[in-house]
C-alpha positions in Angstrom: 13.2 -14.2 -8.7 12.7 -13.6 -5.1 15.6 -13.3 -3.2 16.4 -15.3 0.0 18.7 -16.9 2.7 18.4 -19.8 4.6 19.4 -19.0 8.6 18.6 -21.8 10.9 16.2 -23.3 9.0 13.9 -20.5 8.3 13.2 -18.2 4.9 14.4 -14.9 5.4 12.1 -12.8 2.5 13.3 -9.0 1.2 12.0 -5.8 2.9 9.5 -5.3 0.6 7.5 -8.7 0.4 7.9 -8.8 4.5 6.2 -5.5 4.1 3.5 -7.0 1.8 2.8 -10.0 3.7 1.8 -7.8 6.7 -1.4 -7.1 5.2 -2.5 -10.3 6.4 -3.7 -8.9 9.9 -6.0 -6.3 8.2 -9.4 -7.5 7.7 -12.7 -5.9 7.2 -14.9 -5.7 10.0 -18.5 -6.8 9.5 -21.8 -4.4 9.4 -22.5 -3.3 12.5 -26.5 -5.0 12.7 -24.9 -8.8 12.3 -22.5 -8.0 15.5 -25.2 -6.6 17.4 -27.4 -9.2 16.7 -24.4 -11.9 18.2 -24.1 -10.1 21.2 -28.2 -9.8 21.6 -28.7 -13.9 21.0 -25.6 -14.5 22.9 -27.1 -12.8 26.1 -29.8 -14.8 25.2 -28.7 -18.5 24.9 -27.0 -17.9 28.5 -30.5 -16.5 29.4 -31.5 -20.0 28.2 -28.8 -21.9 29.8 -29.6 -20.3 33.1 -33.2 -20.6 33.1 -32.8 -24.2 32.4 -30.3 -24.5 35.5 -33.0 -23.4 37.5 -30.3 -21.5 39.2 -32.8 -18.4 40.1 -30.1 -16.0 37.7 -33.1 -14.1 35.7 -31.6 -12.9 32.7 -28.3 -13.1 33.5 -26.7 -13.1 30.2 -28.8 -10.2 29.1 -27.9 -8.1 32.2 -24.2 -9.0 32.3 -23.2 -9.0 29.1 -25.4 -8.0 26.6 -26.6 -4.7 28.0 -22.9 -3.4 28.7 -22.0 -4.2 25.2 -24.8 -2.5 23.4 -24.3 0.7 25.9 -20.6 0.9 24.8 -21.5 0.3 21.1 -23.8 3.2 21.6 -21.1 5.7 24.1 -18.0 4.7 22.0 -18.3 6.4 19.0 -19.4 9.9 20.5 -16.8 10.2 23.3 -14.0 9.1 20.5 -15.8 11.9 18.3 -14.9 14.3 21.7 -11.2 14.0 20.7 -11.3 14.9 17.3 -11.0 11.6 15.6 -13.1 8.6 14.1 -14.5 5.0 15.0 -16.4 3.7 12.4 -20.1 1.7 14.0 -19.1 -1.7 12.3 -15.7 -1.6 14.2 -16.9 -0.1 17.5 -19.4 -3.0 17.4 -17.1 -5.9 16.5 -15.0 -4.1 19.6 -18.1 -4.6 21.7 -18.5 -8.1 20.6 -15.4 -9.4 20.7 -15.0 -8.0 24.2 -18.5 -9.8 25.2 -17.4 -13.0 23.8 -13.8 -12.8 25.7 -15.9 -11.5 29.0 -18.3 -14.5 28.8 -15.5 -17.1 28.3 -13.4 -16.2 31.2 -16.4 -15.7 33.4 -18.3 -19.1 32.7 -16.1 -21.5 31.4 -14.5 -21.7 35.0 -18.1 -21.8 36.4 -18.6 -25.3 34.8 -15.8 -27.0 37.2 -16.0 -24.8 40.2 -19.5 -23.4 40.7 -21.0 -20.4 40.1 -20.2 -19.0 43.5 -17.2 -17.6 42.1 -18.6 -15.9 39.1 -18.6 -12.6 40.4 -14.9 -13.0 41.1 -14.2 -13.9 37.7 -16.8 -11.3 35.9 -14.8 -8.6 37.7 -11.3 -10.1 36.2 -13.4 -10.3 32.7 -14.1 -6.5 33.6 -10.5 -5.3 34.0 -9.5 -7.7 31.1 -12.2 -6.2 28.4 -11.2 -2.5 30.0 -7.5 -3.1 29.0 -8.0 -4.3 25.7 -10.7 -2.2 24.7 -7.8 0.8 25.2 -5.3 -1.6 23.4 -7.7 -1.7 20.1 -9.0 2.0 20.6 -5.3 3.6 20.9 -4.4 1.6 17.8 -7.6 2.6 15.2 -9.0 5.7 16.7 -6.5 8.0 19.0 -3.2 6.8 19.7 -3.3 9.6 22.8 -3.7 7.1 25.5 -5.7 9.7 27.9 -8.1 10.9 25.3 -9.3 6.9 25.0 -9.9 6.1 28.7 -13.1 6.9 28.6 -14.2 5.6 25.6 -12.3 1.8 26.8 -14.6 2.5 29.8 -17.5 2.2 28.3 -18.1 -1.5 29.0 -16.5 -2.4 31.8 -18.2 0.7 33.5 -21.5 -0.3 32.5 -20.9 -3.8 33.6 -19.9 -2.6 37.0 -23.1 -0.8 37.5 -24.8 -3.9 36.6 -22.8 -5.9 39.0 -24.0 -3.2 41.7 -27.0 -3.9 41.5 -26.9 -7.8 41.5 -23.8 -8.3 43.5 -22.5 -6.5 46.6 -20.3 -3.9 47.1 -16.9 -5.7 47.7 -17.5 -6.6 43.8 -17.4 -3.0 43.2 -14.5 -2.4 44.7 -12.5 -5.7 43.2 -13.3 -4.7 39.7 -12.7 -1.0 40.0 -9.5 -2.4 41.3 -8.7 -4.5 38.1 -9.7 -1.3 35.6 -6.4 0.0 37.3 -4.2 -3.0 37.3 -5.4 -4.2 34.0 -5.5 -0.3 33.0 -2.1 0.2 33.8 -0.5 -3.3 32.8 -1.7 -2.7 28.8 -0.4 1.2 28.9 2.6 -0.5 29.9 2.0 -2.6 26.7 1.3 0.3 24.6 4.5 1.6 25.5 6.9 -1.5 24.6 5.0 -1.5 21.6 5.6 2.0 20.8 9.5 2.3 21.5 11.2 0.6 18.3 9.6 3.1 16.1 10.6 5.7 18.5 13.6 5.0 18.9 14.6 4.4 15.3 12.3 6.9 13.5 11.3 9.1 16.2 7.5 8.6 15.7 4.3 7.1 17.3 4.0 3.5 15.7 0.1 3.7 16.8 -0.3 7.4 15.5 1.0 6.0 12.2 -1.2 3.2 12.6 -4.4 5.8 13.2 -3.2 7.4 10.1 -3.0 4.5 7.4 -6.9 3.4 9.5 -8.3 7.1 8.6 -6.7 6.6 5.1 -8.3 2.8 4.3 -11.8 4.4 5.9 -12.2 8.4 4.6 -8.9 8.1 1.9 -7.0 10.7 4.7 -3.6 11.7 3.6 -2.2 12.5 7.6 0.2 9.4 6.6 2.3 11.9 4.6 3.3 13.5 7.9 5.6 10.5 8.8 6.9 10.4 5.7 8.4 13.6 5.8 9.6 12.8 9.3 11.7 10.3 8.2 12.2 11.6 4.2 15.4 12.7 3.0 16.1 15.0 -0.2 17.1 13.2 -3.6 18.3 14.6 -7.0 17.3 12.6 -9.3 17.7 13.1 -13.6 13.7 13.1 -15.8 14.6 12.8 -19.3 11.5 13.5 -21.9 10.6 13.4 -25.4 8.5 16.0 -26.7 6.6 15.4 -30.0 5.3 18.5 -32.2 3.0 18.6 -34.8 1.3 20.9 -37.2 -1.8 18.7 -37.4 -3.0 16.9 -34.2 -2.0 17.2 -29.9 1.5 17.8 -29.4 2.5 14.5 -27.6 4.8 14.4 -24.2 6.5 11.2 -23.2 7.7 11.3 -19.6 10.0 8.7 -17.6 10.3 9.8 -13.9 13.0 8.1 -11.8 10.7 8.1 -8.7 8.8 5.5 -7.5 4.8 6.1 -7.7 3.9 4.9 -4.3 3.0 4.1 -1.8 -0.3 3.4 -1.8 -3.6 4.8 -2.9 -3.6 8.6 -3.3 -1.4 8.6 -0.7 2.9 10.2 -1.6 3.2 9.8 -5.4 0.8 7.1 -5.6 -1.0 9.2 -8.2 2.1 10.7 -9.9 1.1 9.6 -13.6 -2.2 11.1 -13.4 -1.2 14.4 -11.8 1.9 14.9 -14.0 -0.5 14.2 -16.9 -3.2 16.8 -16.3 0.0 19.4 -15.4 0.7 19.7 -19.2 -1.4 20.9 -22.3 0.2 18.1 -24.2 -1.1 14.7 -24.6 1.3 12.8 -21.8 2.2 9.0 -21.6 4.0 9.0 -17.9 6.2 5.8 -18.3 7.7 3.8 -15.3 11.4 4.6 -14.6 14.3 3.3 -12.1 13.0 3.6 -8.6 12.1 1.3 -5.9 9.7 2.0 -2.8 12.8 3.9 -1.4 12.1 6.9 -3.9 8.3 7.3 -3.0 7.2 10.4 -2.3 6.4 11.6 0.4 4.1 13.7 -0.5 2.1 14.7 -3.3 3.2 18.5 -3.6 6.9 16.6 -4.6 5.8 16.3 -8.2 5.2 20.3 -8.7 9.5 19.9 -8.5 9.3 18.0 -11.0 6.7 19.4 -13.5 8.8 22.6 -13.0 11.8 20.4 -13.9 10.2 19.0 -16.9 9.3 22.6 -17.7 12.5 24.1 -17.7 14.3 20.5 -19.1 12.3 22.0 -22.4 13.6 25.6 -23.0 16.2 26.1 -26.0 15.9 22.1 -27.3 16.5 21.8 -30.6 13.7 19.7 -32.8 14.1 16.9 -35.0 12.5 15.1 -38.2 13.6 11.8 -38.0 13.7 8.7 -36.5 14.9 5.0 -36.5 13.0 1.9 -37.2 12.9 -0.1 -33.4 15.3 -2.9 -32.6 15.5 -5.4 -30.0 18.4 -6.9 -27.8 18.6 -9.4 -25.5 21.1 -10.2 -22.5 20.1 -13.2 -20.5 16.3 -13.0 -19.5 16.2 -9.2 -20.2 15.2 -8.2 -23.5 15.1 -4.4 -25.1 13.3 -2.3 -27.1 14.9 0.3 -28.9 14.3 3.0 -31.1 16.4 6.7 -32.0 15.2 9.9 -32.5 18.1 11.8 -34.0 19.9 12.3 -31.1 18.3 11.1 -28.4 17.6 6.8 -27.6 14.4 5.1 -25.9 14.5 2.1 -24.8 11.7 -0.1 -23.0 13.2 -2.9 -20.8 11.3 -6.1 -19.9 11.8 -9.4 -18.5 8.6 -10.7 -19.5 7.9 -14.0 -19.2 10.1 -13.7 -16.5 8.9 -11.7 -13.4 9.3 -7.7 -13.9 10.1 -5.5 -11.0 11.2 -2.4 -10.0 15.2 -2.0 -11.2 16.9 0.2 -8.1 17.7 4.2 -9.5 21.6 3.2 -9.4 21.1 0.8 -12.5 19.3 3.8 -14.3 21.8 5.9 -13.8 24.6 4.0 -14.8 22.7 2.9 -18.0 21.9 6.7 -19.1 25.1 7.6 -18.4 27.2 5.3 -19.9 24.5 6.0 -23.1 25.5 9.5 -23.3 28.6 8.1 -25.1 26.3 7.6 -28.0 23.6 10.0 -27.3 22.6 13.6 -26.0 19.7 12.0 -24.0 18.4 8.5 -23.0 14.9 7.6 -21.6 15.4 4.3 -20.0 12.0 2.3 -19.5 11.2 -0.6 -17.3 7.5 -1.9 -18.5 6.8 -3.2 -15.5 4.2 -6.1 -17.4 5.1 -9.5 -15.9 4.1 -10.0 -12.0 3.4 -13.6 -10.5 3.8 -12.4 -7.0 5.1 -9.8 -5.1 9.0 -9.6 -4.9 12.0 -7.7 -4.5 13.4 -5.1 -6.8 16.5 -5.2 -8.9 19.7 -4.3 -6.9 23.2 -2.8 -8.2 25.8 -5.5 -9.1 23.3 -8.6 -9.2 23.1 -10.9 -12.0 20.0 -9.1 -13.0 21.6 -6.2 -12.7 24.3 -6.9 -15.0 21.6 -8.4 -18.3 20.2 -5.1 -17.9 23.4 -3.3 -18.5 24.6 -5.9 -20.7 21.4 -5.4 -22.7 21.6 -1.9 -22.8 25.2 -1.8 -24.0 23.9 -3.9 -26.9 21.6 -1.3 -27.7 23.6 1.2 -27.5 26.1 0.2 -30.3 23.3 -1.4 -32.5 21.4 2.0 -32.2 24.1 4.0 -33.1 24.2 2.5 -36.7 20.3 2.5 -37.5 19.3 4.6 -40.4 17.1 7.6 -39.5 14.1 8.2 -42.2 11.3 10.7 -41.6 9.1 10.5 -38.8 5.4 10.4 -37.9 3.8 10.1 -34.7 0.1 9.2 -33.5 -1.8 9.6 -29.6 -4.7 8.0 -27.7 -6.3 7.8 -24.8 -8.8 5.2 -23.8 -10.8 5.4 -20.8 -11.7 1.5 -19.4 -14.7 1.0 -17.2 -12.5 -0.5 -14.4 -12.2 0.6 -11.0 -9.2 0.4 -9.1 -10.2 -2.5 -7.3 -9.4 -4.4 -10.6 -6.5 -3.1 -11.1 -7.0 -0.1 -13.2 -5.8 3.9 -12.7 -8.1 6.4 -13.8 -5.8 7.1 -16.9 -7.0 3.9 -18.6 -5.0 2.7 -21.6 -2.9 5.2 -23.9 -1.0 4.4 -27.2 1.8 6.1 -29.0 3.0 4.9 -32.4 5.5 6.3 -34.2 5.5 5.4 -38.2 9.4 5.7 -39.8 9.8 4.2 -43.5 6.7 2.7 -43.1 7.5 0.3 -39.6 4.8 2.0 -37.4 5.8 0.7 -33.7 2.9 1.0 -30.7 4.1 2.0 -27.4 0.5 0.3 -25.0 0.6 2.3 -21.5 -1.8 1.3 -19.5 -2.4 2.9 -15.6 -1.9 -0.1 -13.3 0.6 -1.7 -11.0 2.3 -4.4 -13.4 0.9 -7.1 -15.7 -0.3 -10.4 -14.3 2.4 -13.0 -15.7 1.3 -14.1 -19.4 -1.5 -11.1 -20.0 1.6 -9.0 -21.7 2.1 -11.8 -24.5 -2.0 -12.0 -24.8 -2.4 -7.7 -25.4 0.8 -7.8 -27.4 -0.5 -10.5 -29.6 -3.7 -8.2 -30.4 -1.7 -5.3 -30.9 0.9 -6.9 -33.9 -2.6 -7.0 -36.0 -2.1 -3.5 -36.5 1.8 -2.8 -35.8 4.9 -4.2 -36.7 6.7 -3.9 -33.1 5.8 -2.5 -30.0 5.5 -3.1 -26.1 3.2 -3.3 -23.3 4.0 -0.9 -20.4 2.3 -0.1 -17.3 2.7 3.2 -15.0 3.1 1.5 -11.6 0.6 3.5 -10.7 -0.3 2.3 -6.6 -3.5 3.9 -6.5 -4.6 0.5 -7.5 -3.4 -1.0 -4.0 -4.2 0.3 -1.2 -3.3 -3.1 1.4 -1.7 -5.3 -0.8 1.1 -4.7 -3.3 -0.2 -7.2 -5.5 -3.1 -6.3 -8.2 -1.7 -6.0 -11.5 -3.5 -5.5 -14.5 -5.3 -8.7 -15.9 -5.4 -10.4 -12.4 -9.1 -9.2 -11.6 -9.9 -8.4 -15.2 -9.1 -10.9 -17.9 -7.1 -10.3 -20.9 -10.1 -10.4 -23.3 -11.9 -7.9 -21.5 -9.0 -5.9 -21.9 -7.8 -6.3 -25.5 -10.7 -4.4 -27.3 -9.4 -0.9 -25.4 -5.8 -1.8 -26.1 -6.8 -2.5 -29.5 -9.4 0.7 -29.6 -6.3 2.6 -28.0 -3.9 1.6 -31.3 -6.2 2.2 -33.8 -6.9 5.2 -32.8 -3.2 6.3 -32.5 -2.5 5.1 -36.1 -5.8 7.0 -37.3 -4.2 10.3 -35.7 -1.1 9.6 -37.5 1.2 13.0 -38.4 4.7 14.2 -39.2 6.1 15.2 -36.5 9.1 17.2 -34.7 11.0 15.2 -32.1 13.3 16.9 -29.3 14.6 15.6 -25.9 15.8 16.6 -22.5 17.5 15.7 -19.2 15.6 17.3 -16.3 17.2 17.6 -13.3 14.6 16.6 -10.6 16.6 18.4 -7.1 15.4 18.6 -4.1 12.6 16.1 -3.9 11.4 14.6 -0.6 11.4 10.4 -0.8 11.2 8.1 1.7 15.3 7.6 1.9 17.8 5.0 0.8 16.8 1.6 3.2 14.3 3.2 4.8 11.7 0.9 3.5 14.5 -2.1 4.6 14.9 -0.3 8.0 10.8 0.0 8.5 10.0 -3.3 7.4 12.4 -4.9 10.0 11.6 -3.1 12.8 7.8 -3.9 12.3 8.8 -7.4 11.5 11.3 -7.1 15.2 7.9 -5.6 16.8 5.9 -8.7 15.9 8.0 -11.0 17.3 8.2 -9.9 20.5 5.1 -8.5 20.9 2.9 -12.0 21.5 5.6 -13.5 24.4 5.7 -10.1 26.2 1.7 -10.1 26.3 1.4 -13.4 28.0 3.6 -12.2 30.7 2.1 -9.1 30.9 -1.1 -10.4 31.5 0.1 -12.9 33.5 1.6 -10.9 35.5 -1.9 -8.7 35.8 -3.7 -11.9 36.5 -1.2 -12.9 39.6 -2.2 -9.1 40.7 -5.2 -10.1 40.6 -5.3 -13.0 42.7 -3.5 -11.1 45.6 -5.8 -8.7 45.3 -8.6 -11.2 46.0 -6.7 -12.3 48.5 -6.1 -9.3 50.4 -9.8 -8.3 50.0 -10.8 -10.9 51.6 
């Protein structure tokens, strides 16, 4: 369950749903036509309103505020181009008319009680305003370079000057070229205090980073991995494999990393099953291991250490004929999975009913190693197939912690004493016409089932992030028609989520849909049934680049820090820019 404390009356949630839950501030901005439209009919209705007034303002609203935001719509995108980077047309015009809409409330609403004498006043402090925060939102999604953007924030502001030119005097232009700098200079100094935790703790731009994961959401750009090795550090971690020969049929290559595939999109090891499947001429099922977002990759060029790894892990093995039947323990909510080959144990781990999540790499290791007791080699498995929300991974000497190893001790000493009886093995690989968007990688469904004295066992891997909570018990239903044991296991692949952490398999898609390629997937791998040779190996994975131990903790609450400070230091920003701008009226006058 999801972990949490109770200080002064509020819930304190773990790193990496804090993480999760900042997703809520992204949001798609609309096509480009509907916001231009807003800001043409909104110049319009003041048109209306001032007409009506009989005031003798001739298209004000046009002039004022519609003009300057279509001109910038038009300017923005080019002069951001200038600097080498990217603002897509539907965000520069939701930045145009957002901007209109703030310009027009703090430039009429005041008119209502106080006359419009003093609108030019306050359309030149709606100037300065729009200037400052149209280099606030263009640092963060286009150029975090503060210089490079001036220009581009200028846009509007400038235009609305000239406008106020020609309808005002010239001590307007003065006043509002006056705010640009105050209000100019006040939201740099913004920029700044924003910028300096991640400084300070990782030594990098917060707002570059926040350019980068933009570019990735918009053209699938990969520039985040340049933070990540900033603040990556070098892990050894231990790969162990099982490799299935036969003289009839694909040779077969079961895989269990102990690196996290993450963290989103194509983006680190977010692709790591698929890529270390199309490394190797075998048939290969890339099962989820011990790893938490604190063993991502940081890049994808990481996983060539460990295909080498795998690689060398297989020289000089020795091969075996047999196999046990499968047997499963139980310790508490955790229940196991296990079956021998010769000399070597797998064993798939789930919690299922009960939520599934990522178990930290120090519970792996102590499970494989207290298993080499009983056997050369032991491929630990965590299915990952019961999700009912996004929580926090399995730490060392928790309760969870312990059923696991309690579990796994069970196994152990009931695995020792199975019987081993000739073995045959059988491979598929389904494709599924769902995108990633519904939860699915681009590896689709696989099956392996082994057959020993006639108990044939299905191991289900499907590409996806989890299993919504009560789809596993639906597939694994189906796939006892044709089996006698088995499991369902996802790869945790996250090219499936790129905001959100939470889209597991069967959430968008429903089990039914999904059944007849599970059950496609097992047919076919008892159809392709063979004897087959059986030998494992330890790879030792050194050297690879992850994101570091509590890094993930350390990021998540210095965002989380950023946050809260960041909306009471506005207001007095800007109020401090607005009593600036009241002297300077005063002065002027």
């Amino acid at each position: 369950m999801r972990r949490r404390t109770l200080i002064a009356g509020l819930k304190v949630l773990e790193p990496d749903v804090r993480i999760e839950r900042l997703t809520r501030y992204i949001f798609v901005a609309p096509s480009w036509p509907r916001s231009l439209a807003l800001i043409v009919l909104l110049g319009l209705i003041i048109d209306g309103a001032t007409y009506r007034a009989g005031n003798g303002d001739f298209l004000l609203g046009t002039l004022v505020f519609s003009i300057p935001a279509l001109i910038a719509f038009l300017l923005t995108a080019p002069l951001v181009r200038v600097s080498g980077r990217v603002i897509t047309p539907n965000r520069s015009a939701l930045l145009a008319l957002s901007c209109t809409v703030l310009s027009v409330i703090l430039s009429l609403t005041p008119v209502l009680v106080f006359g419009r004498a003093i609108f030019p006043t306050l359309y030149a402090g709606a100037l300065g305003l729009v200037f400052g925060a149209r280099v606030l939102v263009l640092v963060a999604v286009a150029d975090y370079r503060i210089g490079r953007m001036i220009l581009p924030a200028f846009a509007q502001s400038g235009t609305g000057i000239a406008v106020g030119a020609w309808l005002f005097d010239i001590w307007f232009v003065v006043y509002a070229l006056l705010l640009q700098v105050v209000f100019g200079l006040v939201f740099i100094l913004l920029i700044w205090l924003i910028e300096r935790p991640l400084k300070k703790a990782f030594q990098i731009s917060g707002l570059n980073f926040l350019n980068a994961f933009i570019a990735h959401l918009t053209d699938g750009s990969k520039s985040m991995e340049d933070f990540f090795h900033e603040i990556g550090e070098e892990v050894y971690v231990q790969q162990v494999s099982l490799f299935f020969s036969r003289d009839t049929g694909k040779d077969i290559l079961f895989t269990v990393p102990n690196v996290h595939p993450g963290p989103m999109g194509e983006v680190g090891g977010g692709n790591l099953p698929r890529i270390l499947h199309d490394s190797f001429p075998a048939e290969t099922l890339v099962a989820h291991g011990c790893a938490t977002h604190d063993f991502n990759l940081v890049s994808d060029g990481e996983i060539t250490k460990i295909i080498s790894a795998i690689e060398a892990s297989r020289e000089g093995i020795g091969y075996s004929t047999v196999a046990s039947r499968p047997v499963r323990v139980t310790s508490g909510s955790v229940e196991i999975l296990c079956q021998r080959f010769e000399d070597a144990l797998l064993m798939v781990s789930t919690r299922a009913p009960e939520r599934t999540e990522d178990l930290d790499y120090a519970i792996g290791m102590a499970i494989m190693a207290e298993g080499r007791r009983f056997f050369s080699d032991v491929a630990f498995v965590d299915a990952h197939n019961a999700m009912d929300g996004v929580g926090a991974p399995v730490l060392p000497a928790t309760r969870l912690a312990t059923e696991y190893l309690q579990a796994a001790r069970e196994g152990f000493f009931v695995a020792e004493g199975l019987s081993l009886d000739p073995l045959a093995v059988g491979v598929s690989h389904i494709p599924v016409p769902f995108s990633r968007e519904q939860g699915f990688g681009s590896l689709g469904v696989q099956a392996l089932v082994t057959d020993v004295g006639g108990e044939r066992t299905a191991y289900v891997l499907i590409d996806g992030n989890n299993v919504a909570a009560g789809v596993r018990e639906t597939l694994l239903a189906a796939v006892f028609r044709y089996v006698d044991e088995g499991e369902i296991m996802t790869t945790d692949t996250h090219t499936v989520n790129t905001i959100s952490g939470k889209n597991p398999v069967g959430y968008v898609v429903p089990a039914e849909a999904i059944i007849p390629f599970v059950e496609q997937a097992v047919r076919e791998a008892i159809e392709d049934l063979a004897p087959a040779r059986v030998g494992a190996a330890t790879a030792s994975c050194e050297a690879i680049v992850v994101f570091g131990s509590q890094r993930v903790s350390q990021l998540a609450s210095t965002v989380n820090a950023m946050l809260a400070f960041i909306a009471p230091v506005s207001f007095v920003i800007l109020a401090l820019a607005f009593l600036i701008s009241v002297f300077a009226y005063i002065l002027l006058q």
